[in-house]
C-alpha positions in Angstrom: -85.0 -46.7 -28.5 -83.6 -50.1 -28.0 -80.2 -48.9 -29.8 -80.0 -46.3 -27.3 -80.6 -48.6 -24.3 -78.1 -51.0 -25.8 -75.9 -48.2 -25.6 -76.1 -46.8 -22.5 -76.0 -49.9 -20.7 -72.7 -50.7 -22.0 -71.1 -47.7 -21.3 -72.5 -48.3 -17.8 -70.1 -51.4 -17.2 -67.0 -50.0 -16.8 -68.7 -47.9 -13.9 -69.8 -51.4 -12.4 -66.3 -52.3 -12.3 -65.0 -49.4 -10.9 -67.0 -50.0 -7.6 -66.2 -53.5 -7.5 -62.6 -52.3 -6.1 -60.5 -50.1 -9.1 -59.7 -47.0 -8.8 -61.3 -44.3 -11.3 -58.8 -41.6 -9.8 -56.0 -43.4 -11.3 -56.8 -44.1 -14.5 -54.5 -45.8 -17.0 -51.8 -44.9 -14.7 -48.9 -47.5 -15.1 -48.7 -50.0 -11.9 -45.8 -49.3 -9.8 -42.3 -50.5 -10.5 -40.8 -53.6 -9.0 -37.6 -53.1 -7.4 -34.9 -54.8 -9.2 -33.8 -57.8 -7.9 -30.4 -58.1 -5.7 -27.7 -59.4 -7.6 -25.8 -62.1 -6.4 -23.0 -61.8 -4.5 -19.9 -62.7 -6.0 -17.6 -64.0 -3.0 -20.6 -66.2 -1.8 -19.6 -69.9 -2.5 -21.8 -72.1 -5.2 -23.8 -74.6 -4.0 -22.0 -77.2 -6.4 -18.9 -76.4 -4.8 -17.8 -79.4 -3.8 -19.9 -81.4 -7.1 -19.8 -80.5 -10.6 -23.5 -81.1 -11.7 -24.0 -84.0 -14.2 -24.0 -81.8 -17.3 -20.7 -80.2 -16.6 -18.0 -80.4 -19.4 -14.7 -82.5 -18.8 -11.6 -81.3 -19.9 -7.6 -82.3 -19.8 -6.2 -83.5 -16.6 -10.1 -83.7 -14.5 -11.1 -80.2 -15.7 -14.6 -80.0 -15.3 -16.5 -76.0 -16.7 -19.9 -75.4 -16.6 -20.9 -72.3 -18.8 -23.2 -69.4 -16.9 -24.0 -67.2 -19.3 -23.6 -67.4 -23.1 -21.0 -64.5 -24.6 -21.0 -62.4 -27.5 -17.8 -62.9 -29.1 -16.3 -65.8 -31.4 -12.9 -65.5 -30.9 -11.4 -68.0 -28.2 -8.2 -67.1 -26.4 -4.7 -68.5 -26.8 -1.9 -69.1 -24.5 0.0 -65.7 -26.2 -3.6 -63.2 -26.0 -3.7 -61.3 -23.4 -7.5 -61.1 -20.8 -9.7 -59.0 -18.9 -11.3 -60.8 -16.2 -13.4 -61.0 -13.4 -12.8 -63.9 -11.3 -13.6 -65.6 -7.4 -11.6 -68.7 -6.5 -12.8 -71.1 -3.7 -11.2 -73.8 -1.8 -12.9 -77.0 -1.2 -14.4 -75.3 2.4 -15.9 -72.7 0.5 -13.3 -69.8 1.8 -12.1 -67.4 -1.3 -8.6 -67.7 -1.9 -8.3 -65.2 -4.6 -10.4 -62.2 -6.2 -11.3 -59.3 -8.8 -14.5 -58.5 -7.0 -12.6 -58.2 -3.9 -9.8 -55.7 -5.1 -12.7 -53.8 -6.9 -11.1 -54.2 -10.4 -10.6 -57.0 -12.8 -7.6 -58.6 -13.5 -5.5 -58.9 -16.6 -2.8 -60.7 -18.1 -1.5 -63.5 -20.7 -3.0 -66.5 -21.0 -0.2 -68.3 -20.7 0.9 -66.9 -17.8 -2.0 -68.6 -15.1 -2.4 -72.3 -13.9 -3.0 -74.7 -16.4 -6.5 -75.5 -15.0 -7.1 -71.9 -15.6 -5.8 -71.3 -19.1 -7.2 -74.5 -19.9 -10.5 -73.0 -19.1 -10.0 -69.8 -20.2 -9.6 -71.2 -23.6 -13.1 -73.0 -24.1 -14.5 -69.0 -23.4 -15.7 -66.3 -25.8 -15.7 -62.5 -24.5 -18.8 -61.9 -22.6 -18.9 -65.7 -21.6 -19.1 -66.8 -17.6 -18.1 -70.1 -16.7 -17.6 -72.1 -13.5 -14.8 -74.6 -13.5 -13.4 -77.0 -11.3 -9.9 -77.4 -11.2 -7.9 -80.8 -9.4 -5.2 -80.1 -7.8 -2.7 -81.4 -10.5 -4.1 -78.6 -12.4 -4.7 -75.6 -10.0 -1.0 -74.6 -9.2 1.5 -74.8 -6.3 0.0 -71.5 -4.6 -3.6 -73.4 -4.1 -2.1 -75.9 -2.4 -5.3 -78.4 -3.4 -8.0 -78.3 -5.6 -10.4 -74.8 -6.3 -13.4 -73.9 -8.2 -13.8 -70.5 -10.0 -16.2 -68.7 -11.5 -14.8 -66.5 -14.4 -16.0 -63.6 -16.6 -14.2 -63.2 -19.9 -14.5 -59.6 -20.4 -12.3 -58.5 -23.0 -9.7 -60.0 -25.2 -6.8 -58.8 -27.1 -4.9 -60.6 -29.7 -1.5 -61.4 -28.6 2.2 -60.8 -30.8 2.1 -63.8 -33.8 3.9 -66.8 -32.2 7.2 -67.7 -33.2 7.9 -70.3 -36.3 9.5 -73.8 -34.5 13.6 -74.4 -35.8 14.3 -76.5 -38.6 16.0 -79.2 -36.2 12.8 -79.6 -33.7 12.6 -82.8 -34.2 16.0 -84.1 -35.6 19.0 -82.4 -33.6 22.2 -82.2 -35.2 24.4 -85.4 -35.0 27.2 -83.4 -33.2 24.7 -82.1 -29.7 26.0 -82.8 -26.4 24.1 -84.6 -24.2 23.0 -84.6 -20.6 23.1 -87.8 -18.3 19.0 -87.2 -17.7 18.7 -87.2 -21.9 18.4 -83.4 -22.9 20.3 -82.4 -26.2 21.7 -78.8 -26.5 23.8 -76.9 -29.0 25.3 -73.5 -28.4 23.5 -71.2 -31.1 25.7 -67.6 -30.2 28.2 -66.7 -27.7 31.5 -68.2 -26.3 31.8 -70.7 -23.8 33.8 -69.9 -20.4 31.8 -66.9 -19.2 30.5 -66.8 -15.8 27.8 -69.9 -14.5 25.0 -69.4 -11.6 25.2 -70.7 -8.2 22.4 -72.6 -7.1 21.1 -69.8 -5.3 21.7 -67.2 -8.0 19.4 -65.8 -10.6 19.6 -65.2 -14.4 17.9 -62.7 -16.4 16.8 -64.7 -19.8 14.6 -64.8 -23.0 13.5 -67.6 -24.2 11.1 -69.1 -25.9 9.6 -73.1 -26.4 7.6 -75.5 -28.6 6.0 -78.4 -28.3 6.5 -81.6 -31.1 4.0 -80.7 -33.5 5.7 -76.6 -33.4 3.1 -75.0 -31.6 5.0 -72.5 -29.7 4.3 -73.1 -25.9 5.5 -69.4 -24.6 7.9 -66.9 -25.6 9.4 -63.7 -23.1 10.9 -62.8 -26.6 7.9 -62.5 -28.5 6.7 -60.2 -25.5 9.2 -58.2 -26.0 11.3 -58.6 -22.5 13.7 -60.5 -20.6 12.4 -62.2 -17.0 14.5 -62.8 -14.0 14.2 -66.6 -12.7 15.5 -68.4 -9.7 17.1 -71.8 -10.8 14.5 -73.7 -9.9 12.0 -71.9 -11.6 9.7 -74.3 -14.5 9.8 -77.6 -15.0 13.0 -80.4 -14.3 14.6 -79.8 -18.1 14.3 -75.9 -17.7 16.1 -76.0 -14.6 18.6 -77.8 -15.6 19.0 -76.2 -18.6 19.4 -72.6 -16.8 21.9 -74.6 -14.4 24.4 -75.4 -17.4 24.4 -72.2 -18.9 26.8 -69.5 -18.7 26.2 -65.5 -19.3 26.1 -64.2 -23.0 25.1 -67.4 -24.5 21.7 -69.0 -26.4 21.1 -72.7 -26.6 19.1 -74.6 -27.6 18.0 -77.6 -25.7 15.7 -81.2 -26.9 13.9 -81.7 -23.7 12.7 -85.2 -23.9 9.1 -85.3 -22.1 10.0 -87.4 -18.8 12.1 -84.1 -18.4 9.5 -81.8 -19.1 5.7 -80.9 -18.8 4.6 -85.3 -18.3 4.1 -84.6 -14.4 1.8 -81.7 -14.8 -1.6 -83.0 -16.5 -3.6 -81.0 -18.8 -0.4 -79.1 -20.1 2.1 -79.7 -23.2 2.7 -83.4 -23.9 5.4 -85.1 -25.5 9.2 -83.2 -26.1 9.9 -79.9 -26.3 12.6 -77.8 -27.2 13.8 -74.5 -26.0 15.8 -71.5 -27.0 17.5 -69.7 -23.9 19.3 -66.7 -23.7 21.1 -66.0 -20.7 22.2 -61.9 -20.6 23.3 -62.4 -16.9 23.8 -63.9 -14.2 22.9 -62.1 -11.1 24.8 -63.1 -7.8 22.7 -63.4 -5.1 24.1 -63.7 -1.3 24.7 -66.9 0.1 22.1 -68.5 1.9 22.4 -68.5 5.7 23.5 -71.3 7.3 21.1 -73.7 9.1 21.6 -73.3 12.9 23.1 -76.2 14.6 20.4 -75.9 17.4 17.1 -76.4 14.2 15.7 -79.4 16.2 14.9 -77.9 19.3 15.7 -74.7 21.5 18.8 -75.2 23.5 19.2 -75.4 27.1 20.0 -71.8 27.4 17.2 -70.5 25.8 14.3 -69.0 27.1 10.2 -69.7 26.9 7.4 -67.4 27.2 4.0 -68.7 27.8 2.6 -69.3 24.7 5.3 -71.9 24.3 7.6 -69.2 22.2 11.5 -69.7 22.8 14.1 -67.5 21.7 17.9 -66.8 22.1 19.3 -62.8 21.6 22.2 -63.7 18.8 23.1 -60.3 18.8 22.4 -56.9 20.8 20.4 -54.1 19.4 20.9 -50.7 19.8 17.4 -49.0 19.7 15.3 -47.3 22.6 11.8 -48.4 21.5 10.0 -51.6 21.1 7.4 -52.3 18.4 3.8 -52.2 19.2 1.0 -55.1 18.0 0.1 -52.8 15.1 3.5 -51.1 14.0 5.1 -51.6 11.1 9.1 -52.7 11.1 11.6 -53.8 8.6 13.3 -56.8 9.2 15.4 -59.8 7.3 14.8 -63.1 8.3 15.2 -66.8 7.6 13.6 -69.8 8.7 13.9 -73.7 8.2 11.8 -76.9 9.4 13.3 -78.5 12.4 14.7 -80.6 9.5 17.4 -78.1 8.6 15.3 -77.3 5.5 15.4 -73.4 4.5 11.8 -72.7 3.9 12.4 -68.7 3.1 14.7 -66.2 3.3 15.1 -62.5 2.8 18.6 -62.7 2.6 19.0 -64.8 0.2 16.8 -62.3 -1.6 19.1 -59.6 -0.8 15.6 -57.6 0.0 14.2 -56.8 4.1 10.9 -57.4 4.3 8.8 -54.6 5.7 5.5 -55.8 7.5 3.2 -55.4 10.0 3.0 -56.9 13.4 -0.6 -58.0 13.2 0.5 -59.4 10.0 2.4 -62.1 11.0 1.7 -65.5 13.1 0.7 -65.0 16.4 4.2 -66.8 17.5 6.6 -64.1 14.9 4.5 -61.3 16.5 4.9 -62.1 19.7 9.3 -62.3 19.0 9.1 -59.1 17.0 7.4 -56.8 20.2 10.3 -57.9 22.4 13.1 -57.1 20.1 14.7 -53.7 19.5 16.7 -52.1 16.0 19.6 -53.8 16.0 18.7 -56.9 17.6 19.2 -60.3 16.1 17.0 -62.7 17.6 16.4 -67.0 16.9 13.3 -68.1 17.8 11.5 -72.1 18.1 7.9 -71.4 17.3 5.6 -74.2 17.9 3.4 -75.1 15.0 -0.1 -74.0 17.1 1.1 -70.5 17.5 3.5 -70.5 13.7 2.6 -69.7 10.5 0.3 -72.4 8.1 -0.7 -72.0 4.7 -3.3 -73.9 2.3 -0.1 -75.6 0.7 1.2 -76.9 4.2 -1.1 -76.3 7.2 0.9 -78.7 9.2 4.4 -77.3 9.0 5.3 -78.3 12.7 8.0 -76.4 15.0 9.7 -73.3 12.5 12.7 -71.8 13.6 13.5 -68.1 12.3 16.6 -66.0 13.2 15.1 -62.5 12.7 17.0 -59.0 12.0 15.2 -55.9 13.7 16.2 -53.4 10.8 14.0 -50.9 11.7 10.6 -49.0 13.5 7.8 -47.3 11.6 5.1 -44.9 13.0 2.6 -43.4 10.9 4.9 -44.0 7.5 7.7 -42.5 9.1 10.8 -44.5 10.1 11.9 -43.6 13.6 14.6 -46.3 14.2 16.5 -47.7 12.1 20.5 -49.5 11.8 22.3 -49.8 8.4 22.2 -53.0 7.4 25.0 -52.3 5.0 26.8 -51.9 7.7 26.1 -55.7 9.5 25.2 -58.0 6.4 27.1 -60.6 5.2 28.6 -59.7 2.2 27.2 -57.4 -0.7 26.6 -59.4 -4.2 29.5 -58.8 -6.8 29.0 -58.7 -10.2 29.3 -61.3 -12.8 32.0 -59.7 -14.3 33.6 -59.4 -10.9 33.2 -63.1 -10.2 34.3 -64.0 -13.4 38.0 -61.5 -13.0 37.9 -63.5 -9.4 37.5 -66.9 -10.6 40.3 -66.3 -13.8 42.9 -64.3 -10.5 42.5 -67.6 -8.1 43.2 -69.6 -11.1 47.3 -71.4 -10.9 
């Protein structure tokens, strides 16, 4: 009997429960789901922006990284492999200067080919890895225009082409190289001397390819497989003048020593380098416009809106219409500082630029909606109502003769002028220059 009683009153407990507040309905029904929790938004600025914690890493040149999450692979990238990533850049007052998340898509490319803070940071990563870095200026690239923090996701990694071997002379040039007043050694390696050299404002299509001291190859268009087009004053002091001294059809190589080369960019390649350039031509571009006599200030003849915009009409147009504050035109223009420097031209590109009215500074899209196809127009725009960027955001008065080349609605151009027909002069070819130069000679 007492077995039984034993029994039946523990059976009886769960019931006691029950009426203490569960629910015998439900049974061993799972407890609802938690909703998953909101993931972070990845344009929203750290809150170490402007800090690196304490336990932050420190790099070359004042790189500071602090790693996110841990990655799965083992393999670290070089200057030559090429990335997948996901990536947000900040300025200092937390606005997002560049990224993936925003275009929808990561972004991908060589190694070697980003910032130095940037590929200095990429290569402490594994695939899988996030990291945040802070980058100094020194180290963050012209573009920035100061110093940025990231936060990067390595997502994929592919091995790039083998690098190069280094020459037998890196580090003891033949006795019989020429050499430059600034230091750099070169010898011609194929190809005559006497063809056709760049002016300054022309460009060259090379291949090339450079190693530091120890022969660690620093990058290579040949090992990719292509040839680049550069302005002359693309890289660093010795590549610029190396590019200047060549002619088309030849290879040299050049003994950059390091005052020359990378020692004013910290974090990067120290010590001398040397270089193999190709030059396969040299690509005329027009002459750059000539700075206006009346840069420092609008003339007495010209005329002022009220925003503070002055203009002079250099040359009539010929259209019917006028553009709106959201059409699109095509136009060529150059502007300079009120110091007679050229800050930017599209003719010296040999390229119009086609844009949008709301696109422009408030000062450029206020000129552009009184002008008509055809017109040529100068205009003094004051620095409050002109363009600014994070690299100068005090440029003061600009001064930009503008070329109305044509009107846009819906895609479609309704107005247009041939600019063949008005431009300076059309670019000749090297070999053209060259038969020029050897006609003119006595």
């Amino acid at each position: 009997m007492r077995l039984w009683i034993s029994l039946i009153s523990a059976l009886a407990l769960p019931a006691c429960g029950d009426r203490e507040g569960s629910d015998p309905a439900a049974g061993d029904a799972p407890a609802p789901a938690q909703p998953a929790p909101k993931p972070a938004d990845p344009l929203a600025p750290p809150a170490d922006l402007k800090a690196p914690p304490a336990d932050a890493e420190t790099g070359e040149g004042g790189l500071r990284s602090k790693r996110l999450r841990d990655g799965t692979g083992r393999d670290r990238p070089q200057p030559h492999d090429r990335v997948q990533v996901h990536y947000t850049t900040w300025t200092l007052d937390g606005k997002v200067f560049a990224s993936s998340h925003r275009r929808g898509a990561p972004a991908a490319f060589r190694v070697g080919d980003v910032s130095p803070g940037w590929a200095q940071g990429l290569g402490l990563m594994v695939e899988g890895e996030k990291r945040r870095l802070w980058i100094p200026a020194a180290l963050a690239g012209e573009s920035a225009g100061g110093p940025v923090v990231m936060d990067v996701e390595l997502r994929q990694l592919s091995r790039g082409k083998a690098p190069l071997p280094p020459p037998e002379d890196l580090t003891e040039p033949p006795v019989d190289v020429a050499t430059t007043d600034s230091g750099i050694r070169h010898r011609l390696l194929r190809g005559e001397p006497g063809g056709v050299k760049p002016d300054p404002h022309d460009r060259v299509r090379v291949s090339y390819t450079g190693w530091d001291s120890q022969g660690t190859m620093i990058e290579s268009s040949t090992v990719r497989g292509d040839s680049v087009v550069l302005e002359l004053d693309h890289g660093f002091p010795g590549f610029q003048e190396a590019l200047a001294s060549m002619a088309q059809g030849e290879t040299r190589r050049f003994w950059i020593p390091e005052a020359q080369a990378f020692k004013t960019y910290p974090g990067t390649t120290r010590g001398d380098v040397v270089y193999d350039i190709e030059v396969r031509e040299v690509i005329e571009m027009p002459d750059p416009p000539a700075v206006p006599k009346d840069v420092a200030g609008p003339p007495k003849g010209a005329k002022r809106t009220a925003s503070g915009l002055a203009y002079l009409v250099l040359r009539e147009g010929t259209g019917q219409m006028k553009p709106g504050p959201r059409t699109k035109v095509e136009a060529h223009f150059s502007y300079w500082n009120t110091r007679g420097q050229l800050q930017g031209s599209s003719i010296s590109e040999d390229q119009p630029r086609r844009l949008g009215v709301d696109r422009v500074s408030k000062g450029l899209g206020e000129g552009l909606q009184m002008m008509v196809v055809g017109e040529k127009r100068r205009f003094w725009i004051p620095e409050d109502i002109g363009p600014k960027s994070a690299a100068n955001p005090n440029p003061g008065m600009l001064v930009y003769d503008v070329d109305l080349l044509a009107i846009y609605k819906k895609k479609i151009k309704v107005e247009w002028v041939d600019w063949d027909a008005i431009k300076p002069r059309a670019p000749r070819t090297a070999q053209e220059r060259l038969s020029s130069s050897k006609e003119s000679s006595p």
